[in-house]
VOGU-3710 file (C-alpha; in Angstrom, 3 decimals, decimal comma):
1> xxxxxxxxxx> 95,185/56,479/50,903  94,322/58,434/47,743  91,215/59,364/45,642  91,598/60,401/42,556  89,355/63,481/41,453  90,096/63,235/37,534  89,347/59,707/35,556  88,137/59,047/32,146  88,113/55,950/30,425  89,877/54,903/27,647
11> xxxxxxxxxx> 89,030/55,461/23,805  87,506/51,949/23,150  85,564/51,720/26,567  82,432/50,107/24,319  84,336/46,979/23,817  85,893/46,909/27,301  82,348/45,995/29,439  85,107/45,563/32,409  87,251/48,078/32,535  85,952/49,772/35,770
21> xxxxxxxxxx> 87,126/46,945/37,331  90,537/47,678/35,411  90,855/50,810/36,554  89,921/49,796/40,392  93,132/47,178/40,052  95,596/49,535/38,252  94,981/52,549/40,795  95,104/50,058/43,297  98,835/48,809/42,728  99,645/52,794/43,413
31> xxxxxxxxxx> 97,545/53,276/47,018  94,533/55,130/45,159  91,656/53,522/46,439  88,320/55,553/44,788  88,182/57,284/41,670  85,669/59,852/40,127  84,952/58,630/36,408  83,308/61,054/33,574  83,734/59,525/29,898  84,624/62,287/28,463
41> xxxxxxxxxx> 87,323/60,876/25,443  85,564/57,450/24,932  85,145/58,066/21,433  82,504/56,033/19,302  80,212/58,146/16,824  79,083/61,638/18,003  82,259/62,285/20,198  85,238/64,830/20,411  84,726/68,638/22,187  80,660/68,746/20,882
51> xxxxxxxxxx> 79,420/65,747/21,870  75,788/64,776/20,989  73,054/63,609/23,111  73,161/60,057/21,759  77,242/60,035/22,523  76,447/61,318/25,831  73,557/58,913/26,770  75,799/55,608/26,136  78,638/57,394/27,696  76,899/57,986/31,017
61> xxxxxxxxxx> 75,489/55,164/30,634  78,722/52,879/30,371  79,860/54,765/33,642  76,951/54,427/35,682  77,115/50,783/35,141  81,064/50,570/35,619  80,521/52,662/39,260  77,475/50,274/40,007  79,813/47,342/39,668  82,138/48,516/41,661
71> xxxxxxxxxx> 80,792/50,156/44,819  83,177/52,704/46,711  85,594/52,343/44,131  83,870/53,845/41,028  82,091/57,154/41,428  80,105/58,384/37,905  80,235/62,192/37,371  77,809/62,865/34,860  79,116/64,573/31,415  76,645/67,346/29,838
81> xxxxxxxxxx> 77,135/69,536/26,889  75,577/72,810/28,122  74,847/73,522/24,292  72,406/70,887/23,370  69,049/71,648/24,544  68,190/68,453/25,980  70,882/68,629/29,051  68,324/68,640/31,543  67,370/65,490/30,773  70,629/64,237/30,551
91> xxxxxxxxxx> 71,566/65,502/33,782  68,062/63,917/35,440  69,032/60,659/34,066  72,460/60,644/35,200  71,509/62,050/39,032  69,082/59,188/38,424  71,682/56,715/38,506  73,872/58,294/41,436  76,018/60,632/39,944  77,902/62,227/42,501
101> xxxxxxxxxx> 78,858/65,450/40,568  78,736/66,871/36,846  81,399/66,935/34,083  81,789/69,851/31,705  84,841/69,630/29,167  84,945/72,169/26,026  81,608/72,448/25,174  80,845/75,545/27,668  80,658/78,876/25,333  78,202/78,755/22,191
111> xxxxxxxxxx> 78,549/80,171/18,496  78,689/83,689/19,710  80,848/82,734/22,480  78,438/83,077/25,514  78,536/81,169/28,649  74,593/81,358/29,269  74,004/78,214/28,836  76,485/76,737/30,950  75,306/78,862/33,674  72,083/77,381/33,725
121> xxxxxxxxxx> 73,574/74,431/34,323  75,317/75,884/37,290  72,084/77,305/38,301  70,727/73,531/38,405  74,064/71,991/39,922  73,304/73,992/42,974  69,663/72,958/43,047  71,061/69,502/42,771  73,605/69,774/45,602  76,363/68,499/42,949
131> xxxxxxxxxx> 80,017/70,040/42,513  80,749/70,727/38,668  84,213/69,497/37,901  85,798/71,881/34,441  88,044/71,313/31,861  90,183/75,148/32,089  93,368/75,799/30,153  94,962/78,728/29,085  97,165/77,832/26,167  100,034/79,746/24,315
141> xxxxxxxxxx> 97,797/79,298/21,157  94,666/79,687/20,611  92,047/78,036/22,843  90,181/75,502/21,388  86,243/77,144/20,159  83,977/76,548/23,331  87,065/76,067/25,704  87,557/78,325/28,912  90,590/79,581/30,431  91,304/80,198/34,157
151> xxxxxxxxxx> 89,725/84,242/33,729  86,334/82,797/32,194  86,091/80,257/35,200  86,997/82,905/37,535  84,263/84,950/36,117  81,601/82,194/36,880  82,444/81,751/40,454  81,679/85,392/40,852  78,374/84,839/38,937  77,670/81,643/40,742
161> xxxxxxxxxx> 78,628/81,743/43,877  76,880/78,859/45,386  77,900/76,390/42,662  81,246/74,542/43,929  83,848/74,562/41,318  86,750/72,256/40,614  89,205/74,274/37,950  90,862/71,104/36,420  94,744/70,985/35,226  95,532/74,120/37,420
171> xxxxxxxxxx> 94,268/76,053/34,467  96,180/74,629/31,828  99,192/76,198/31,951  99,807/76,867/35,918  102,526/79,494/35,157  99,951/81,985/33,811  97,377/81,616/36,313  99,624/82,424/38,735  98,057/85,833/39,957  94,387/84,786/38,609
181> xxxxxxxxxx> 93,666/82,323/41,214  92,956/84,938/43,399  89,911/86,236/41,039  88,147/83,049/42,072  85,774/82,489/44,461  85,610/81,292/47,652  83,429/78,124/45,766  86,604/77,129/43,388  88,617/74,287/43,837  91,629/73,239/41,987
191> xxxxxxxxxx> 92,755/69,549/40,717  96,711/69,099/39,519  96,009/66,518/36,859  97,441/66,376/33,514  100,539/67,554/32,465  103,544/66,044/33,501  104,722/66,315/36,737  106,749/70,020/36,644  109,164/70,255/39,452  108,467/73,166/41,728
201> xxxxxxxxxx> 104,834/73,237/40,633  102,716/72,388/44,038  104,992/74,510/45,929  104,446/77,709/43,550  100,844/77,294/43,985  100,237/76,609/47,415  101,881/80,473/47,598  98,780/81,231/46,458  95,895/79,174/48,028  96,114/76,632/50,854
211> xxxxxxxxxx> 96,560/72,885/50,664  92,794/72,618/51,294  91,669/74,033/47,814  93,685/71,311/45,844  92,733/67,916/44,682  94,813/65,280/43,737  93,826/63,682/40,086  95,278/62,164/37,450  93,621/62,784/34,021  93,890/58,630/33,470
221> xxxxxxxxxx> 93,676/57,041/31,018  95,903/59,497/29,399  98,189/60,008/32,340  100,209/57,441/34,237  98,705/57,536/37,843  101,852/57,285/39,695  103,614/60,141/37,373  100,729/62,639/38,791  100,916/61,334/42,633  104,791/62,182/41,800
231> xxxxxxxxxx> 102,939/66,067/41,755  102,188/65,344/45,507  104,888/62,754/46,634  108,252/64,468/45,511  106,932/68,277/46,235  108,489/69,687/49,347  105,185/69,955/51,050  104,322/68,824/55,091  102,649/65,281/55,631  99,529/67,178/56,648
241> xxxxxxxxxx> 99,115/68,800/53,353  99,360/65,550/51,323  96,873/64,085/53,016  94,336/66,769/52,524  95,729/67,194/48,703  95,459/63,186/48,197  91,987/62,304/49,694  90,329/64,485/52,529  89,810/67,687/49,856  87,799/65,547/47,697
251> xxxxxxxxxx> 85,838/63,528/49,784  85,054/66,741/52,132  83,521/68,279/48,528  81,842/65,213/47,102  80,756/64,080/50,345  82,388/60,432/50,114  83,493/58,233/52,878  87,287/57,219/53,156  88,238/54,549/51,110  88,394/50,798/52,663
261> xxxxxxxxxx> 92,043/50,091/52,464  93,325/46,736/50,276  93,149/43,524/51,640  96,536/42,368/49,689  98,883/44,028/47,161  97,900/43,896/43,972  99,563/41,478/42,108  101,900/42,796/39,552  104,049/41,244/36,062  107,163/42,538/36,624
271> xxxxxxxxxx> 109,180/43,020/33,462  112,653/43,948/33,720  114,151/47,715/33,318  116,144/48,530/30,206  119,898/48,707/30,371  122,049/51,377/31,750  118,903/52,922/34,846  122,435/54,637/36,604  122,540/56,777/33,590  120,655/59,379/32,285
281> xxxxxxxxxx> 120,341/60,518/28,688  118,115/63,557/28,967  118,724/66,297/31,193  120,431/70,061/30,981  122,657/72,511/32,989  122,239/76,124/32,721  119,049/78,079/33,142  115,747/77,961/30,920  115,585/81,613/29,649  111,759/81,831/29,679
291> xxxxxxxxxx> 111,432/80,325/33,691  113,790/82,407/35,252  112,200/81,125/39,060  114,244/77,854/38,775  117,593/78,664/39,551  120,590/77,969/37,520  122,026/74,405/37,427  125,926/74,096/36,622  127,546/71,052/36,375  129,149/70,665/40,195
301> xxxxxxxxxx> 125,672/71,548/41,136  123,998/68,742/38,779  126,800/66,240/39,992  126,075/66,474/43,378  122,603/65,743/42,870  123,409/62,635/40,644  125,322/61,422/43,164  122,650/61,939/45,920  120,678/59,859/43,779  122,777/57,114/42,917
311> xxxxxxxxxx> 123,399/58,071/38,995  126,728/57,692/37,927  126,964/59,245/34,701  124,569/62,167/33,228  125,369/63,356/29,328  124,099/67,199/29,396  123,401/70,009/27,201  123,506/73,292/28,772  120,470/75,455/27,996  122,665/78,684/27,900
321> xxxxxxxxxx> 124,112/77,205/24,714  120,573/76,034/23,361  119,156/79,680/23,464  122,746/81,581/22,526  124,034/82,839/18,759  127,440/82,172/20,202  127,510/78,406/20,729  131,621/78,710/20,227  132,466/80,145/22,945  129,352/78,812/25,435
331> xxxxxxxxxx> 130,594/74,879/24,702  133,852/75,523/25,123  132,690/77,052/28,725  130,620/73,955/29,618  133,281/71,335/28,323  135,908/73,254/30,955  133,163/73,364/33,736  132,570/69,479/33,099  136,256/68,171/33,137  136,437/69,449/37,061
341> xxxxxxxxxx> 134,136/66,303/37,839  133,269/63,061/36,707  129,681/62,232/36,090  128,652/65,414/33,915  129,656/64,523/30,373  129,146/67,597/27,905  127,093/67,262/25,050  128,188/69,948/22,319  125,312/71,895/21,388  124,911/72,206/17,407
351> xxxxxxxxxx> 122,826/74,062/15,302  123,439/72,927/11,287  121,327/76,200/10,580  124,027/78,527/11,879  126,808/80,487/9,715  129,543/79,313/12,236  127,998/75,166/12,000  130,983/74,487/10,332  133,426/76,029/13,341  131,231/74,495/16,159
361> xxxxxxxxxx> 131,425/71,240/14,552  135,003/71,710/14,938  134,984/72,624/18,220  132,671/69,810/19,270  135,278/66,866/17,404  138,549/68,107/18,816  138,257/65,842/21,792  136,506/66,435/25,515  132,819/66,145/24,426  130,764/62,905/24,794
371> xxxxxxxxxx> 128,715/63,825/22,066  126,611/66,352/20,073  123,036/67,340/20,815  121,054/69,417/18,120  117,409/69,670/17,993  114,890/70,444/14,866  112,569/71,432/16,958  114,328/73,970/19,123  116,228/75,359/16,071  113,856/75,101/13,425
381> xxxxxxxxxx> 115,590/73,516/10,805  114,250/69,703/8,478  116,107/66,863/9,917  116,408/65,072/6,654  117,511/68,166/4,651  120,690/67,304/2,999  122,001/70,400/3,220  122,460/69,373/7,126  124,125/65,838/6,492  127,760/66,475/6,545
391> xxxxxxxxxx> 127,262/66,948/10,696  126,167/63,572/11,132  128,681/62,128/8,805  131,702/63,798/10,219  130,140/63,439/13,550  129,789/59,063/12,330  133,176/59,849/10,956  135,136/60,805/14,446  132,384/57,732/16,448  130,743/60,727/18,701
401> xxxxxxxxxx> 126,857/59,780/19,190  124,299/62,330/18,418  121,506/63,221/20,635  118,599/64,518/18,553  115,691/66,593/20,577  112,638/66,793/19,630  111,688/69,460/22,375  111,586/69,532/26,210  109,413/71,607/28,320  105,361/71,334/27,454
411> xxxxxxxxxx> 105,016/73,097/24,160  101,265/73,858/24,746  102,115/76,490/27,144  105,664/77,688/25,822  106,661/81,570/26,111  104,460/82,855/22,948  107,632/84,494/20,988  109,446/81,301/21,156  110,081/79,629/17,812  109,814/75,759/17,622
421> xxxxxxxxxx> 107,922/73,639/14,775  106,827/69,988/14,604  109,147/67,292/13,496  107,269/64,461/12,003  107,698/60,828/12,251  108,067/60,569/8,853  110,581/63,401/9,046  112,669/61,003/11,215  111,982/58,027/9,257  113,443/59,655/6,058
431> xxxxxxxxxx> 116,205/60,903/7,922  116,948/57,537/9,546  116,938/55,560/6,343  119,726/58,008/4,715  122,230/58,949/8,301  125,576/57,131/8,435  126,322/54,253/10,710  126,438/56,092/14,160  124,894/55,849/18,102  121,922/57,954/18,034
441> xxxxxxxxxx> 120,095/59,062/21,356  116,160/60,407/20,339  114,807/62,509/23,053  111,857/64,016/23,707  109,603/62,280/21,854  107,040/59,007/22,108  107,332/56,866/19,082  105,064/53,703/18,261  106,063/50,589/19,562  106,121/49,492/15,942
451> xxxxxxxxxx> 108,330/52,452/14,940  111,110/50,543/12,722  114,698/51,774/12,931  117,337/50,478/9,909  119,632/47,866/11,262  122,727/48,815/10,554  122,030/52,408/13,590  122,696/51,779/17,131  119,864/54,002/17,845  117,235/54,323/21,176
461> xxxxxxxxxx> 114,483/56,552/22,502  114,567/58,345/26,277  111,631/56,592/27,974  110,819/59,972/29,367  107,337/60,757/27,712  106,484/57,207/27,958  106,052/57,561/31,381  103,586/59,936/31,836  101,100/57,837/30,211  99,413/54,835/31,744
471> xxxxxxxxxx> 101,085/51,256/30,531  103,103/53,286/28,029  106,610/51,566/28,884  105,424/48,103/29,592  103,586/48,222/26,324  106,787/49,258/24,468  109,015/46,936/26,314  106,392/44,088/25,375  106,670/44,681/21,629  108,848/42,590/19,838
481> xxxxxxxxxx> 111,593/44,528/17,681  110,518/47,710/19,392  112,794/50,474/19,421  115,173/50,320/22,497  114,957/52,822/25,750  117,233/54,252/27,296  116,964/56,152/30,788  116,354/60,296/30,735  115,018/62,615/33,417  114,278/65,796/31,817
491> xxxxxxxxxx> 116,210/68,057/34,460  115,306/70,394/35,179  111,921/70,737/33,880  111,084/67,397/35,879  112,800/66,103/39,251  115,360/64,221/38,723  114,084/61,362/40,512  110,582/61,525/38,879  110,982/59,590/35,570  113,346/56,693/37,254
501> xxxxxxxxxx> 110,359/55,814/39,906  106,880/56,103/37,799  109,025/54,065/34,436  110,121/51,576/37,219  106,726/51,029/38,765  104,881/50,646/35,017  107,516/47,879/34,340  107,936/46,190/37,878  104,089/46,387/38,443  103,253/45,895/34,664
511> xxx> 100,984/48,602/34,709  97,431/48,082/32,704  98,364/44,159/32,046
//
């Protein structure tokens, strides 16, 4: 049985008068039996990180009615701004209606970037009995104006320590609140939601707190649930632990009984998985420079894995060569170490920017190579500069597909001296329209359904980002002329067995339909 500690409903809920009861059947098809609901990213006039009081009335509003409709299924957490001078109220009204704890999302510091106002409403949120659940990241850039990082929540604990505190997303970026966790109170919590699912995350953490201080919670409707129960369910963790982590935390804190288990499945759509699920089309040997605690991955290592897990055939780049002036010599290397086994074909890593391009190119032609990967993101160079297309049209020339990336990892918290920029979908559109007949593999990326590709490129998108959001793959898969998937893990950033399972479950379970 699960509850999940982190729900908002979707942008749109003011047309949806049912979609409590949506979210009650979707969770359901995953084992999550009760959720807590703020409406936080409804939208509708008056929303985004400053929302005003007459946003905030029909939000609460919406929810209190979607939790009344659904008894022990739906539980309304009650969303303030601490800014607006009328919170009080707010938070009356909504206690009013049963709210069973408050929400507090950006809104927390004011125009001189104080946090007294948000402590009052701590100060009433232990009058009322109620646990405050918080929006906290810590971000490579700057924070958004009126957002708090994992320091500034720490702070408050020690200020209020009678007010129970749920830290959402781990912080933000997990990595560097490692060693600020323990500058918390004995009053903080922590949910997992948001993100995707990071292997080796849960397992870092619980280092530093016990099982007991962790929720499980999904950040839906912008997360897929099952791709944040993948947090819990793949982490090398004891049974005990995942049962505290998946239901008894939360309703010890919010005081809720345990879920009534289903009656029946939940019915389900099933639509059928792209082509080619023993393959996978995004993942990487070597070691990631800037996470030096996962250990290095060469290709007998990442063979015996795929084997383990019943892929046949995995078409890497190794991250040495991604992050290395001398791609030459580090190719060369990985195309040796990949003709000792079967399953690992080399990609040849490229960068068009380099002095040498010309020589790599070479290199990655002359036979032994499945293909080329090159990324504008990583390397920081236009996709549809000219300059760059004699690659692809040698590359068309000798039939060797290209893998394009359009980054790996989760930019938002990347090391802060490494270099990426955006690449557009216009970028890719202009660059699509002029490349040469050739296979083209897009990773990385999470294009519109109604993205348009010219006929004459055998070209399709990892389903990898889809995943992580709820419906994402089904809704794809469901468009006509839509772009086609193919399968890609994201090793090692993700587990390999992560993406297969929650992009398997959206389409056999036709998630959201």
């Amino acid at each position: 049985m699960i509850i999940d500690s982190h729900v908002h409903f979707a942008v749109g809920y003011e047309q949806m008068p049912g979609q409590g009861a949506l979210l009650v059947r979707e969770a359901g098809k995953y084992g999550i039996g009760a959720q807590l609901v703020s409406n936080v990213i409804g939208g509708g006039p008056g929303g985004g990180p400053f929302p005003t009081a007459e946003y905030l009335r029909r939000a609460n509003d919406y929810t209190a009615g979607q939790a009344r409709q659904n008894p022990g299924r739906i539980y309304y957490q009650v969303y303030l701004n601490p800014q607006l001078p009328n919170w009080r109220e707010e938070l009356a009204r909504g206690l009013s209606q049963g709210a069973i704890g408050i929400k507090l999302w950006i809104a927390l510091k004011n125009e001189q970037g104080g946090l007294e106002e948000t402590g009052a409403v701590l100060e009433a949120a232990v009058a009322a009995r109620k646990p405050v659940l918080f929006h906290v990241y810590n971000r490579t850039d700057e924070n958004y104006p009126g957002e708090i990082d994992i320091a500034e929540l720490a702070w408050l604990s020690r200020q209020y320590p009678d007010c129970r505190m749920i830290a959402g997303h781990l912080g933000g970026n997990w990595r560097e609140s490692l060693g600020m966790y323990k500058y918390c109170g004995e009053n903080v919590f922590f949910d997992l939601c948001g993100g995707y699912p990071e292997d080796g995350m849960l397992e870092s953490v619980l280092q530093e707190f016990p099982a007991e201080k962790i929720l499980y919670g999904s950040d839906a409707r912008g997360r897929s649930y099952l791709s944040q129960i993948q947090k819990v369910s793949l982490a090398d963790i004891s049974a005990e632990q995942r049962e505290l982590i998946f239901w008894r935390n939360t309703a010890r804190l919010y005081g809720l009984p345990e879920p009534q288990p289903w009656e029946a499945p939940m019915p389900g759509n099933p639509l059928p998985l792209p082509p080619g699920a023993d393959e996978d089309h995004y993942c990487f040997c070597g070691r990631y420079p800037f996470n030096l605690a996962h250990p290095e991955v060469r290709p007998a290592g990442l063979a015996k894995m795929l084997a383990e897990n019943g892929i046949k055939a995995a078409y890497a780049a190794d991250l040495n060569g991604i992050f290395s002036t001398d791609l030459l010599e580090l190719n060369q290397q990985f195309r040796q170490e990949c003709a000792a086994g079967k399953t690992v074909h080399p990609l040849a890593v490229i960068n068009p920017h380099a002095h040498n391009c010309q020589a790599v190119l070479e290199e990655a032609l002359s036979g032994g190579y499945a293909g080329v990967w090159l990324s504008p993101v990583r390397h920081c160079w236009r996709l549809d500069d000219s300059r760059y297309q004699f690659v692809f049209q040698r590359c068309a020339a000798a039939g060797r597909p290209v893998y394009i990336n359009f980054g790996f990892d989760d930019v938002r918290f990347r090391q802060a001296t490494l270099r990426t920029r955006d690449c557009s979908a216009e970028e890719l559109q202009n660059f699509l329209a002029a490349a040469p007949a050739n296979r083209y593999i897009l990773q990385g990326t999470r294009l519109s359904p109604t993205f348009q590709v010219p006929p004459h490129l055998n070209c399709a998108m990892t389903l990898t980002h889809l995943s992580d959001s709820d419906g994402a793959v089904a809704d794809h898969c469901l468009q006509p002329g839509s772009l086609p998937l193919c399968w890609g893990s994201e090793f090692p950033f993700r587990d390999l067995r992560q993406v297969r399972a929650a992009a398997a479950a959206q389409l056999q379970l036709n998630d959201c339909r």
